[in-house]
C-alpha positions in Angstrom: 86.7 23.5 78.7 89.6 26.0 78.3 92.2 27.3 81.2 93.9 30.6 81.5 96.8 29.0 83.4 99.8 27.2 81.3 102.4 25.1 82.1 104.5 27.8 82.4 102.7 30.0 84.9 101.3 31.3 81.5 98.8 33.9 80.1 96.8 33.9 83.3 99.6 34.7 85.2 101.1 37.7 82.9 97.8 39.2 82.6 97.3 39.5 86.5 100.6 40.7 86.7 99.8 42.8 83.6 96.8 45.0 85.4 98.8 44.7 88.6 101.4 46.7 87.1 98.7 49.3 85.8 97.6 49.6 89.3 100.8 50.8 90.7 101.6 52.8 87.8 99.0 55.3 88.1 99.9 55.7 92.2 101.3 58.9 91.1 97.6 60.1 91.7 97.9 58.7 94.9 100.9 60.8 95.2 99.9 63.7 94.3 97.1 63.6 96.7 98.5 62.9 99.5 101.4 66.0 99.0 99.6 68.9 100.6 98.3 66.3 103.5 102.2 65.5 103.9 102.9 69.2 104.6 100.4 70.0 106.7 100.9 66.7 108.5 104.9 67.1 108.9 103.9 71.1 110.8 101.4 68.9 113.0 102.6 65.9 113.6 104.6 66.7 116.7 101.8 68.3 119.0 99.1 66.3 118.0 100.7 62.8 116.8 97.7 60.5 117.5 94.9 62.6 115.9 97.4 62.9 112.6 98.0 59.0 113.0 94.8 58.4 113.1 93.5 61.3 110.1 96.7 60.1 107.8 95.6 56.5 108.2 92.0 57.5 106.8 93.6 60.0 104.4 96.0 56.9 103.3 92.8 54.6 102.4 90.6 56.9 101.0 93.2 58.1 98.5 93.8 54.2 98.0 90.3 54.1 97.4 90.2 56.8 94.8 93.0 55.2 92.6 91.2 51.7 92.5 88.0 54.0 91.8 90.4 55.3 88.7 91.1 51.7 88.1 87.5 50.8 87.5 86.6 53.9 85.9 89.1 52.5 82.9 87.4 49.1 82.6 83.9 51.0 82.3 84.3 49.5 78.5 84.8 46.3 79.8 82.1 46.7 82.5 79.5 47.8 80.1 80.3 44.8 77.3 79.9 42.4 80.7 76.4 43.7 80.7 75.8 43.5 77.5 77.3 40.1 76.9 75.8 38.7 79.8 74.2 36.0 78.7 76.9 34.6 76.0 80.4 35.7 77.9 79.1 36.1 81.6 81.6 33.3 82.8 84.8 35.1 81.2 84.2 38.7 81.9 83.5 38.1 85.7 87.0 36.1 85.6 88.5 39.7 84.5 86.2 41.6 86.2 87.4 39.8 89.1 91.5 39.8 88.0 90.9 43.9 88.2 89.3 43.6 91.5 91.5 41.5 93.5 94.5 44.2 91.5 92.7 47.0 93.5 92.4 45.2 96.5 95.6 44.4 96.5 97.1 47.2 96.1 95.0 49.5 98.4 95.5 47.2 101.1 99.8 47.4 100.7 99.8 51.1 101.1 96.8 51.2 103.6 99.0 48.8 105.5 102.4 50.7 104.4 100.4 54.3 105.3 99.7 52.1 108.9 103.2 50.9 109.0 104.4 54.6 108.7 102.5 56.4 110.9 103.3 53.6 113.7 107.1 54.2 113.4 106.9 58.0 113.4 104.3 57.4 117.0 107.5 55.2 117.9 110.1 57.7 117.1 108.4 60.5 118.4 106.3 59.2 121.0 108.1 61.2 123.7 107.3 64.6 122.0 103.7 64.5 123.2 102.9 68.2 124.0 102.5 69.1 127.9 98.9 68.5 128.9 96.7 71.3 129.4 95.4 71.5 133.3 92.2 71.6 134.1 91.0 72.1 137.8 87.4 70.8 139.3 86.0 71.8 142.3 82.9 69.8 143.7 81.7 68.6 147.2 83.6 65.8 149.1 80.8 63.5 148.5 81.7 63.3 144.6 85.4 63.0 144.9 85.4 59.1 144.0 83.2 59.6 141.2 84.2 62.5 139.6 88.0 61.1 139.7 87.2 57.6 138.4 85.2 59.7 135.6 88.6 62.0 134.6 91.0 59.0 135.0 88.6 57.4 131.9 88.6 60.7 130.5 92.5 61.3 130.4 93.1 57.7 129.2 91.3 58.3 126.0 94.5 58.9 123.9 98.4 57.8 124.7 99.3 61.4 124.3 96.8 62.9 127.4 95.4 66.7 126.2 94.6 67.1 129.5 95.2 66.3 133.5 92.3 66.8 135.7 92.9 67.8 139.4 89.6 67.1 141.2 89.4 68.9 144.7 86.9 69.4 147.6 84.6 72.1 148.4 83.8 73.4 151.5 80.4 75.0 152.7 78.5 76.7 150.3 79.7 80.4 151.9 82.9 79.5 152.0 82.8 78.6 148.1 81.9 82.0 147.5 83.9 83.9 149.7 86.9 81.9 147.5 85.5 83.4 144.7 85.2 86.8 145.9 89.1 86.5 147.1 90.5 85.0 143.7 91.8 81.6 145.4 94.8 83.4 145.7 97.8 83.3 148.8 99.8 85.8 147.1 98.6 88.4 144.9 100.1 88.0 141.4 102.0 84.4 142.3 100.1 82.9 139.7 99.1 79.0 140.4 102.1 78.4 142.9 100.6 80.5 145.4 97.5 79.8 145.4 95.7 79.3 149.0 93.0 76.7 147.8 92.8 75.6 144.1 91.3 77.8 141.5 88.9 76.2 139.8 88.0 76.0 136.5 84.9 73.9 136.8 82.7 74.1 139.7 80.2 71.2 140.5 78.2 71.8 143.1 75.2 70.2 144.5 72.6 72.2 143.5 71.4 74.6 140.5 70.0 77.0 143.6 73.3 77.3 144.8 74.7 77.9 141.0 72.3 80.8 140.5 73.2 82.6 144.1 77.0 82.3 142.9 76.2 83.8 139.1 74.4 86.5 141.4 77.1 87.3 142.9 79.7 90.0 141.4 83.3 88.0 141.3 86.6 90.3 140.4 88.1 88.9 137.6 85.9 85.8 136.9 83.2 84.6 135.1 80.4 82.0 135.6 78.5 80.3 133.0 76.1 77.8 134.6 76.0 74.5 131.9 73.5 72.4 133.4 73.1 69.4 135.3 75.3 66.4 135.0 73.5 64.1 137.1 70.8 64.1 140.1 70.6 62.1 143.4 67.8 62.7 146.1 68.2 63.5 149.9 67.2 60.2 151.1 67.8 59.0 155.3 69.9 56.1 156.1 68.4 53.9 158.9 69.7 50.9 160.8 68.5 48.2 159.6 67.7 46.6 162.8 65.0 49.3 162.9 64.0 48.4 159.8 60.6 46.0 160.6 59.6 48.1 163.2 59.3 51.3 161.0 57.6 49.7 158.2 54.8 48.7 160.6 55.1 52.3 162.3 54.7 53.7 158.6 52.2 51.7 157.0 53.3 49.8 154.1 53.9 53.6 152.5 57.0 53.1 150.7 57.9 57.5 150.4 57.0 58.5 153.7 57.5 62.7 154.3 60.6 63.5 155.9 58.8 64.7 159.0 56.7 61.6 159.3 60.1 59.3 158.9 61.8 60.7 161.2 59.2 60.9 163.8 58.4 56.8 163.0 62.5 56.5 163.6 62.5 58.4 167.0 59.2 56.3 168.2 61.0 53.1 167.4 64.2 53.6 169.2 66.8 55.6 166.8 68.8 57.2 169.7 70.9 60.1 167.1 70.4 61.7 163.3 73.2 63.0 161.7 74.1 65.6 159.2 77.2 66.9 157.8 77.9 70.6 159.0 76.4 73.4 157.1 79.3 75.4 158.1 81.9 73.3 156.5 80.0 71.2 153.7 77.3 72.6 151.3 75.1 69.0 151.8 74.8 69.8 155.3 73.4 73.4 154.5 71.1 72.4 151.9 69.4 69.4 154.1 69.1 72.3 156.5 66.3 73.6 153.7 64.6 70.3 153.8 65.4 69.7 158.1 63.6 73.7 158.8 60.8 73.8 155.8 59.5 70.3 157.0 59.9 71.1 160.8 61.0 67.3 161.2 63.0 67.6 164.0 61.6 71.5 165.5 62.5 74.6 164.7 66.1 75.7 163.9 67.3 75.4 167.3 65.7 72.5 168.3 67.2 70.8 164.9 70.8 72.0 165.1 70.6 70.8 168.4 69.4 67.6 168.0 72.0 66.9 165.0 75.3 65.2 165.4 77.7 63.9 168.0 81.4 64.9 168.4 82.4 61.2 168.4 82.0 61.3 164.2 83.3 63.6 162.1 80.9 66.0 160.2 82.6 67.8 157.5 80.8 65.7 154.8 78.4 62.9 154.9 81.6 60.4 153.0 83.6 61.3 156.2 80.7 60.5 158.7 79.7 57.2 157.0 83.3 56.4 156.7 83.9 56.9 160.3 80.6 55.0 161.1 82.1 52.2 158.5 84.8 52.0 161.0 83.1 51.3 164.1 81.7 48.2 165.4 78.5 46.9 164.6 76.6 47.5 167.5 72.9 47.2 168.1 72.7 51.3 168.7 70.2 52.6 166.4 70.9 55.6 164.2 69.8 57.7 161.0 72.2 59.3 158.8 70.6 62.1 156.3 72.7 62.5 153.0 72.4 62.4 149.2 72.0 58.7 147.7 74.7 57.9 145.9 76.9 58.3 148.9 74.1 56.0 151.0 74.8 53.6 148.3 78.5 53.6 148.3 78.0 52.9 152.0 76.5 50.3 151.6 78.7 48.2 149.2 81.2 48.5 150.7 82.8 51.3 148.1 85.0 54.4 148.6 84.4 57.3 149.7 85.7 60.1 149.1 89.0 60.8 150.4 88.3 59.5 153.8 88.0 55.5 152.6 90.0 55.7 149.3 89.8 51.8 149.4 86.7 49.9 149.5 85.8 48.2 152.0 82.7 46.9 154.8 82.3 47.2 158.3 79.7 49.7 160.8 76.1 48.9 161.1 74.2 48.5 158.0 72.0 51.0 156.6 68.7 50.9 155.1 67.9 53.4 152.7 64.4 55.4 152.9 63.5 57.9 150.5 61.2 60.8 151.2 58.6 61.9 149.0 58.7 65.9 150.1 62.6 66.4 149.8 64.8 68.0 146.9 67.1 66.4 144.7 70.8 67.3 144.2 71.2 68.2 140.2 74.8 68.7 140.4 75.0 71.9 137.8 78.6 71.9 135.7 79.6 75.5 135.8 82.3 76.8 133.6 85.2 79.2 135.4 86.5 81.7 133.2 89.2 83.2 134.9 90.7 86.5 133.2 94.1 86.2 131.3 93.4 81.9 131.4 91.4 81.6 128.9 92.2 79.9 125.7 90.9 77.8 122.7 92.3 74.3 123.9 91.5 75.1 127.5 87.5 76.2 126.3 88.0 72.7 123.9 89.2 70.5 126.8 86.1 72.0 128.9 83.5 71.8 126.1 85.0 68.1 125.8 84.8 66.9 129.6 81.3 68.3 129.8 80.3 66.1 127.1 81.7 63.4 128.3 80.1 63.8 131.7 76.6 64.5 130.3 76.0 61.1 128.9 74.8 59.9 132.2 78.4 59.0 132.7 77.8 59.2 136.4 75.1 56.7 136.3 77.7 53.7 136.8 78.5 55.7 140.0 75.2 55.5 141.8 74.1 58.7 140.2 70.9 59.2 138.7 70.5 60.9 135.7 69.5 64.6 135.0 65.3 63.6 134.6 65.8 61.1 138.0 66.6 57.5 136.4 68.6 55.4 138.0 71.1 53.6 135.9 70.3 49.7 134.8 73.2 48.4 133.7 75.3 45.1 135.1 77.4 46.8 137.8 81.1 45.5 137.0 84.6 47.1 136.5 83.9 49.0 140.1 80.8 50.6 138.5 77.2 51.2 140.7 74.1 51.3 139.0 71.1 51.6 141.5 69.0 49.1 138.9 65.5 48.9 138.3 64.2 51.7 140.7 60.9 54.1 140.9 61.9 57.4 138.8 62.3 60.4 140.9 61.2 63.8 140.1 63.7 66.3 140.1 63.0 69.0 142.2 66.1 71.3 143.2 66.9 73.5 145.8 65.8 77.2 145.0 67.9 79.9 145.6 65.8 81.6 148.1 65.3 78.4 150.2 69.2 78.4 150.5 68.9 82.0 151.4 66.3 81.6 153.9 68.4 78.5 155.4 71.5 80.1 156.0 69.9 82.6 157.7 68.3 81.1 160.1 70.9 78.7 160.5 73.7 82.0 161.1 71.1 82.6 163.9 70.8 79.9 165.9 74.8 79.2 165.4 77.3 80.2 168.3 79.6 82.7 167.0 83.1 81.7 166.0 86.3 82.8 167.5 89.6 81.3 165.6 93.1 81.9 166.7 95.4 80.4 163.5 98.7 80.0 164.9 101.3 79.4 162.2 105.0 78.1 163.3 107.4 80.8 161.1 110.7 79.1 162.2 113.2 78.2 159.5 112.5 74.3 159.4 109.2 75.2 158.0 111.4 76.2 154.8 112.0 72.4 154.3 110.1 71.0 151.3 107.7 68.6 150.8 107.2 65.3 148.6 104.4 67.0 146.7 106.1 69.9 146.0 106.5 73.5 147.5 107.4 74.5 151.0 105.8 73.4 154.1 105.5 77.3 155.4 104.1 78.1 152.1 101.6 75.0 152.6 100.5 76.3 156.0 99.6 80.0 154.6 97.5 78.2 152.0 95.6 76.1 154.7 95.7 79.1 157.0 94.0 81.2 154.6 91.5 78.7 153.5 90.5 78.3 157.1 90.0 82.0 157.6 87.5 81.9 155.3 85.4 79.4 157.5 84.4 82.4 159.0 81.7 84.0 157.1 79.3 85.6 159.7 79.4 88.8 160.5 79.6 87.7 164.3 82.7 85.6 163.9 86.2 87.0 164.9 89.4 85.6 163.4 93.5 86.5 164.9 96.6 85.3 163.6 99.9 84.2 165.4 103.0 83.7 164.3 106.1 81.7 166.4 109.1 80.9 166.5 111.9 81.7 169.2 113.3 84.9 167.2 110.0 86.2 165.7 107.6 86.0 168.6 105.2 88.5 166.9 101.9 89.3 169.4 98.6 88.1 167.5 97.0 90.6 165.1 93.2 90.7 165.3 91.4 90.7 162.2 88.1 91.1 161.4 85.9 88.9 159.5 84.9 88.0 156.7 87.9 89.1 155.2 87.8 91.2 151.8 89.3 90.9 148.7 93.2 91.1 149.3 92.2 92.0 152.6 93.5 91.9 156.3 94.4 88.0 156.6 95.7 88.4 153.0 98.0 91.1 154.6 98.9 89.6 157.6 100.0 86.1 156.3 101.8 87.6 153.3 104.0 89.4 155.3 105.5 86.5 156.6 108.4 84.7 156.0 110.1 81.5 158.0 113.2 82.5 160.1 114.3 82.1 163.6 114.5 78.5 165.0 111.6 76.6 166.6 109.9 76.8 170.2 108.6 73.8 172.1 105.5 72.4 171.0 104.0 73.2 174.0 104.5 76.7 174.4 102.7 76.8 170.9 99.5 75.8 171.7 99.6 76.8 175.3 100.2 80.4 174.2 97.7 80.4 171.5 94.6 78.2 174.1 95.5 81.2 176.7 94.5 83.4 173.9 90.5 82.3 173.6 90.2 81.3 177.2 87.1 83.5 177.4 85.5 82.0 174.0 83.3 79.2 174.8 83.4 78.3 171.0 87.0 79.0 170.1 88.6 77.0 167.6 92.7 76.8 168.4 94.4 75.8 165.5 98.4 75.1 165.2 100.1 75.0 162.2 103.7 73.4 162.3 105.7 70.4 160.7 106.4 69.3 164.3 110.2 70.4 164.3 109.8 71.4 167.6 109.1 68.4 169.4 112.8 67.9 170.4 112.5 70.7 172.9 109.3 69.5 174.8 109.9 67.9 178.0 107.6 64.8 178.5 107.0 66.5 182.1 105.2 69.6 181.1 102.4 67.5 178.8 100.6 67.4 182.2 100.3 70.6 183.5 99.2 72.3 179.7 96.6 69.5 179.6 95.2 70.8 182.9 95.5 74.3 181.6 93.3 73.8 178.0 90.0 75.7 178.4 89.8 74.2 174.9 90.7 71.8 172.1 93.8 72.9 170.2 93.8 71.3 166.5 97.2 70.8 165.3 97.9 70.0 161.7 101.3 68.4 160.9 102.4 69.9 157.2 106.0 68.3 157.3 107.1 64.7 157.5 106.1 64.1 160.7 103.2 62.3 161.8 99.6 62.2 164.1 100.6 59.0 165.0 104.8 59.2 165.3 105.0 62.5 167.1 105.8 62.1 170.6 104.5 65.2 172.0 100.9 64.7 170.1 100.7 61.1 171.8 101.5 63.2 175.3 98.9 65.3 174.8 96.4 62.3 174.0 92.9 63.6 173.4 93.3 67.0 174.8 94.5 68.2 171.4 93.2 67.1 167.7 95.4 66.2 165.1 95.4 66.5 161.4 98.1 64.9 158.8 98.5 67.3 156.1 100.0 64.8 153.8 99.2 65.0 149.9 95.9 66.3 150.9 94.6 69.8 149.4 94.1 72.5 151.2 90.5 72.7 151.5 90.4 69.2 152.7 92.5 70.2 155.5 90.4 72.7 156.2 87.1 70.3 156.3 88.9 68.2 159.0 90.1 70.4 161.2 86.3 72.0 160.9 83.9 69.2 161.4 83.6 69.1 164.6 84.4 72.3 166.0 82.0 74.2 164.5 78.9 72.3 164.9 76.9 74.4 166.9 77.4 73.3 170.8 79.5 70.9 170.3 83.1 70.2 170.8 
């Protein structure tokens, strides 16, 4: 038996060495591979450093590759008298077959791992030069806040160097959505983004393909819709205490998907005192259970139903708010229904966030068991593509085309979602995620667009008629900034103009006020709905902060005396509370004996609802609203929930 290896390191050594050497001296192929890559690399590398990291790494073994390929391709001779000597020599030539081997091995490994090594130092060098993120802006109902946002933070976290930031923003009623559209989202004509009065969006989600094709309907100035399908689906299901529960399942039979008229019926026999339902005025769920509430005649006609809805002691501007509210309240034995999509239902129920309203989970309020119903409609969440003119771009279009996918692999099915064909989602629920689990499929049957027609309509008709008074404080403390950018006047005009828009109907009036102890301006009356660039536009961009501030009370006293003959007026006072040093404690009596109506007031500087003086003098004859970091059209929903549900206050 015969050895390669001498006692001086020997033949078996120096021929290793020998074909290692080979290896290395034919990297000039390497080299010259990898040249043009360099070039195009070096113009790249500074706006998209992780994607070239990661293409130079592959680059760097494949070209590796190639040259051991080279290596082989030389010992083809030897390969082929291997074959052919198999049986006589197989022992030796598989011991140089195998020296050549571990030589390519070797060396495509050290410059794999010096390519690696070198692509790591330049991300380390030049990590900071990551190029600005592109924004993108989504627009969807209040419900999907918690969802959508958990979905973009995954989204943006893909890469160290983020393409993208993703802004995701409430919507408000489903008339109000299109009125933005037919205004261009703008506060000031030409401001571009910073003066914007409600965000621009370019992706709209809302909760129903119906109310996608009565906005493509629609002629928008400057914009175009592209409706990209359904991202997800979740039924209109009723939420019922669950100390009602073994009464109604007797009441119903054993049937497990009772009709919404039959259920409700059931509930009112066995002692549910109060149904609610978000506002159709201020939240598109609200107007689209309205389709399922009149075509069912579960609770009468219009009238009856509007009437029988709701209670000013929760908030309705989305069903998250209302459940979060009700989450808040002591379990009592009172027993109630609450009518909303299921994922929000579900969230409810364990104890998750929701929306804005409870941003941290958490339990509390009676629990809710969830009935579905076999003759409502299903939420299919379209994703619609807004193409503003002059924004468009290739990355932006990218970044879009990108998200959508993303979304579209039932992403939303760890968020209590079902997917687009009515599956709910099986999967172990951890990391925060929801997945209904092994449930009865549910047919997907959306709201059409002339059953949201035929809704609104007869909802418009039954509905008081709205009278706002916006009353905006002009003094020169609103100049101040704020921690989340921009001025707090500037703020108020965006809010101010958002909440104009709340008033859609042809029967609805809207005035503006301005204040301030130099610029006492008399209200200008403007009619409603407002046009593009039209009247409110006007009115609000002609103003600008100066003069100093008025008491408090004088504000909202001035602007309540203003819609004393408007049973359904809505007051609502815009100020960051500066004045409150000039309001004598004494005359908080006499104006809370003087209100014909309840003044909203909405703090947009660093004042608070619960620090300001004046507010806590007031008590409950006025409603207040922290502005905080909040958007605009979340504002808007807050100071709307309850004051304009029909007949209530």
């Amino acid at each position: 038996m015969t050895s390669d290896r001498s006692p001086a390191g020997g033949p078996g050594r120096s021929r290793l060495l020998r074909e290692l050497l080979d290896v290395i001296t034919n990297l000039w192929q390497l080299l010259v591979f990898l040249i043009p890559v360099a070039g195009i690399g070096a113009a790249l590398v500074l706006r998209h450093l992780d994607q070239i990291s990661i293409a130079l790494t592959w680059v760097i073994a494949v070209a590796s590759s190639l040259s051991g390929l080279a290596v082989l391709a030389r010992e083809k001779d030897t390969i082929a008298n291997w074959l052919r000597g198999w049986v006589d020599g197989a022992g030796a030539q598989l011991s140089r077959l195998a020296r050549s081997l571990l030589a390519f091995g070797l060396t495509a490994a050290l410059v794999a791992g010096l390519g690696w090594a070198a692509t790591g130092t330049v991300a380390a060098v030049f990590g900071g030069s990551c190029a600005p993120p592109i924004d993108l802006r989504v627009l969807t109902a209040p419900e999907n806040l918690t969802a959508l946002r958990r979905a973009a933070a995954e989204y943006t976290a893909k890469a160290r160097c983020r393409p993208v930031r993703i802004t995701v923003a409430a919507s408000g009623s489903i008339l109000n959505v299109a009125s933005g559209f037919q205004n261009g989202w703008y506060s000031v004509p030409g401001a571009g983004e910073d003066g914007r009065g409600a965000l621009q969006p370019d992706i709209l989600i809302p909760a129903s393909s119906g109310e996608a094709g009565r906005l493509l309907a629609a002629p928008h100035p400057g914009v175009r819709l592209t409706d990209e399908g359904s991202i997800g689906s979740s039924p209109l299901v009723v939420g019922i205490s669950s100390s009602a529960s073994d009464d109604l399942r007797n009441a119903l039979a054993g049937r497990d998907r009772p009709r919404l008229g039959e259920l409700l019926d059931a509930a009112r026999r066995n002692g549910v005192q109060r149904t609610f339902r978000a506002s159709p005025d201020v939240s598109e769920i609200g107007a689209l259970a309205d389709v399922d509430l009149y075509t069912s005649g579960a609770l009468g006609d219009p009238r009856a139903t509007e009437h029988a809805l709701g209670s000013a002691d929760l908030p309705l501007s989305d069903s998250a708010a209302l459940l979060c509210a009700l989450r808040r309240r002591p379990v009592t034995p009172e027993r109630l229904a609450v009518i909303a999509p299921e994922q929000v239902l579900e969230d409810y129920g364990h104890g998750r966030a929701l929306g804005t309203t409870c941003p941290a989970p958490g339990g509390g309020g009676p629990p809710l068991a969830v009935y579905q119903v076999s003759d409502a409609r299903v939420f299919d969440y379209p994703f619609i593509r807004v193409t503003w003119d002059g924004q468009s771009s290739a990355r932006r279009t990218h970044e879009i085309d990108d998200f959508r996918r993303w979304l579209g692999h039932s992403r939303l099915r760890g968020e209590a979602f079902r997917d687009t064909a009515g599956r709910a989602g099986t999967a172990d629920s951890t990391d925060g995620r929801l997945y209904l689990g092994p449930r009865p499929r549910v047919a997907v049957r959306p709201y059409r667009r002339a059953e949201i027609d035929d809704a609104l309509t007869r909802f418009a008709q039954v509905r008081p008629p709205l009278h706002i008074v916006l009353a905006l404080d002009v003094s020169g403390s609103m100049s101040g900034g704020r921690s989340q950018g921009g001025s707090r006047f500037t703020y108020a005009v965006q809010v101010a103009r958002a909440a104009a828009q709340t008033a859609v109907h042809d029967t609805d009036t809207v005035e503006l006020d301005a204040f301030s102890r130099i610029q006492g301006q008399p209200g200008v009356r403007l009619a409603v709905p407002p046009g593009p660039r039209g009247s409110i536009g006007t009115a609000l961009d002609g103003l600008t902060p100066q003069g100093s501030d008025i008491p408090l009370y004088d504000a909202i006293g001035d602007a309540a005396a203003r819609v004393a003959a408007y049973p359904q007026a809505v007051v609502v006072v815009f100020t960051d509370g500066g004045s409150e040093a000039a309001d004598p404690r004494a005359r908080a009596a006499p104006l809370k004996r003087a209100l014909k109506t309840r003044p909203v007031v909405v703090l947009t500087g660093t004042d608070t609802c619960a620090g300001s003086a004046a507010i806590k003098a007031l008590g409950t004859s006025v409603r207040c609203v922290d502005a905080g970091d909040r958007q605009p059209s979340d504002v808007v929903t807050s100071v709307f929930d309850l004051t304009t549900r029909p007949g209530g206050g």
